[in-house]
C-alpha positions in Angstrom: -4.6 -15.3 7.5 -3.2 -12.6 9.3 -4.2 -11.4 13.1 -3.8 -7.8 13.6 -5.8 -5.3 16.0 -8.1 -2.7 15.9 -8.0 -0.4 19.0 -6.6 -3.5 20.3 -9.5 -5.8 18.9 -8.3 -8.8 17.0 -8.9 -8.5 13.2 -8.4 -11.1 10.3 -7.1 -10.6 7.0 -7.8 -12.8 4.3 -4.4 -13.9 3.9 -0.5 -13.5 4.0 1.7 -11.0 2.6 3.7 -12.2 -0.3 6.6 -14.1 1.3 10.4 -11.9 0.6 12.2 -13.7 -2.3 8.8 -14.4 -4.2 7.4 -12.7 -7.6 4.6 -10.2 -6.7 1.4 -10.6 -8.7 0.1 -8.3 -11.5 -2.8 -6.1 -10.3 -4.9 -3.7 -11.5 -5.4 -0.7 -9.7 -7.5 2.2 -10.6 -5.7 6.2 -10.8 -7.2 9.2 -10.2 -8.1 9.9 -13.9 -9.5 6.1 -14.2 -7.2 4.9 -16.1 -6.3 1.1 -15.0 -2.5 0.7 -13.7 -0.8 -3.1 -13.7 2.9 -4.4 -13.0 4.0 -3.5 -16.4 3.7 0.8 -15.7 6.5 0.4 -13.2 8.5 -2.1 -15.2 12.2 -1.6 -15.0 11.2 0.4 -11.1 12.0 -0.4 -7.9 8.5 -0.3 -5.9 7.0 0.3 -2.0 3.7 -0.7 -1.6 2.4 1.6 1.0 -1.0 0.2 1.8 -3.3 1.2 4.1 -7.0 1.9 4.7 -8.5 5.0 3.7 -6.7 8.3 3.2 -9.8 9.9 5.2 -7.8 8.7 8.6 -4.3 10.5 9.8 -2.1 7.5 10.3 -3.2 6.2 6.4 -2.7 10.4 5.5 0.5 10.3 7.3 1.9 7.6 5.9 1.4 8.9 2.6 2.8 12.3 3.3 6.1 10.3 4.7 6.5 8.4 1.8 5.5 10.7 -0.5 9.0 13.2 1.0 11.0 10.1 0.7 10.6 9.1 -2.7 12.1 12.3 -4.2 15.1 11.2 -2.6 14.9 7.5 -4.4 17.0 6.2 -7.2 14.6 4.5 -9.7 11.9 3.7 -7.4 8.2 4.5 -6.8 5.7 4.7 -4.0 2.3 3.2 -5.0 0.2 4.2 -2.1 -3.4 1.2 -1.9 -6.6 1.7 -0.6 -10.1 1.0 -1.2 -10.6 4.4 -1.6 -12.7 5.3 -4.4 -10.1 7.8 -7.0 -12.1 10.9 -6.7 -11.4 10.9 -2.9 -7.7 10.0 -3.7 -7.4 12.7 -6.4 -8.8 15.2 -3.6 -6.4 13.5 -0.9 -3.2 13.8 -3.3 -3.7 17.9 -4.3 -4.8 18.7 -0.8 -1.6 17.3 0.6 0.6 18.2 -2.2 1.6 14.3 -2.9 3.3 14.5 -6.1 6.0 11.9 -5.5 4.2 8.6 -5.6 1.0 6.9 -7.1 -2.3 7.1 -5.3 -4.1 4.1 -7.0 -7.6 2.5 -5.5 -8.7 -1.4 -5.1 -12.2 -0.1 -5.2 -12.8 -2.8 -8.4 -10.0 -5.1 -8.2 -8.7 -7.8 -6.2 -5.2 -6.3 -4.8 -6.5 -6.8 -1.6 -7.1 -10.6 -1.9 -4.5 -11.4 -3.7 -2.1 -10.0 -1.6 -3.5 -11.1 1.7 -4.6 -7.6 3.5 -8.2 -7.4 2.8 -10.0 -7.3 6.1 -12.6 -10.2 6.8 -14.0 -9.1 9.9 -14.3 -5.9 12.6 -16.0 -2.9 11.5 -13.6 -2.1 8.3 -14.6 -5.9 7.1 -13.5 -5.2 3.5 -11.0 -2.5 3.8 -7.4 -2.8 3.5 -5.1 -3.7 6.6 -2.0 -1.4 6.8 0.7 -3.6 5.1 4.3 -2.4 3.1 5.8 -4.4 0.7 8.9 -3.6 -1.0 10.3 -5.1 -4.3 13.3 -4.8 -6.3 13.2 -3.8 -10.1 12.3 -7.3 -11.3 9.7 -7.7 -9.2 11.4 -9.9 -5.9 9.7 -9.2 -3.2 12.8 -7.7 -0.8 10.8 -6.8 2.4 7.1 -7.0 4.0 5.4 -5.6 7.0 1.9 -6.4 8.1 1.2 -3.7 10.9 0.2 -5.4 13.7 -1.9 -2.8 15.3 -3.9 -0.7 12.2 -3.4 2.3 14.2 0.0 2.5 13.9 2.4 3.9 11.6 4.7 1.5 9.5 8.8 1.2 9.9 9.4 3.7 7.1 12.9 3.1 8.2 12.8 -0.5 7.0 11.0 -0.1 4.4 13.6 2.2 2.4 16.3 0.4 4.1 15.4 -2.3 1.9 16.1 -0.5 -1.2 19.5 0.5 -0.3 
């Protein structure tokens, strides 16, 4: 498990980030239409995993918007942006903020969060998603992670698309 903070109160996660050099797991996440997204709709793709907690706070909006203006820019890649957040509020999120660059998929009926080690066990957002990035290459390979220590905080975008370069 993980230990990050909350307003500087100790959280859990229910595990680890996949380690760099591994095989992600398949998932199913949920769009904003309902329709049921796995591993094999970005095959061939390079892909961040920006995941966070809700799109209803600024640094998870934030992080969305900033990865959102950096995947026009990408070669082959995509942004999936995680949450917990049911696809209605996603859908909303997405045309309010103009994010037309990456995916908005929810974990409100899967197990992303568990399998990839950032749902919360404890604190007041027991059962939401930490804010985590993990990068992969277009087979998959898991090139770079970053659990955010402190949930309030923004991730190293820098790293993160460094990764793909």
């Amino acid at each position: 498990m993980s230990k990050i903070t909350l307003g500087g109160n100790e959280v859990n996660t229910i595990g680890q980030l996949p380690a760099e050099g591994t095989t992600i797991k398949d998932f199913a996440l949920v769009d904003s239409g309902l329709n049921v997204k796995t591993l094999e709709n970005f095959t061939g793709k390079r892909k961040i995993f920006n995941i966070f907690p809700s799109v209803d706070t600024g640094i998870c909006a934030q992080s969305a918007r900033k990865f959102n203006e950096e995947a026009s820019q990408l070669d082959n890649a995509v942004i999936i942006n995680v949450s917990k957040d049911l696809p209605f509020a996603l859908k909303r999120f997405c045309a309010a903020e103009g994010i037309d660059n990456a995916e908005t998929l929810s974990d409100f009926r899967g197990s992303f969060g568990d399998d990839f080690g950032v749902t919360m066990t404890d604190s007041p957002m027991k059962g939401l998603l930490s804010r985590a990035v993990i990068v992969t290459d277009e087979n998959n390979k898991v090139l770079y992670t970053e659990q955010i220590s402190e949930i309030g905080h923004e991730p190293n975008y820098e790293n993160a698309l460094n990764a793909l370069k």
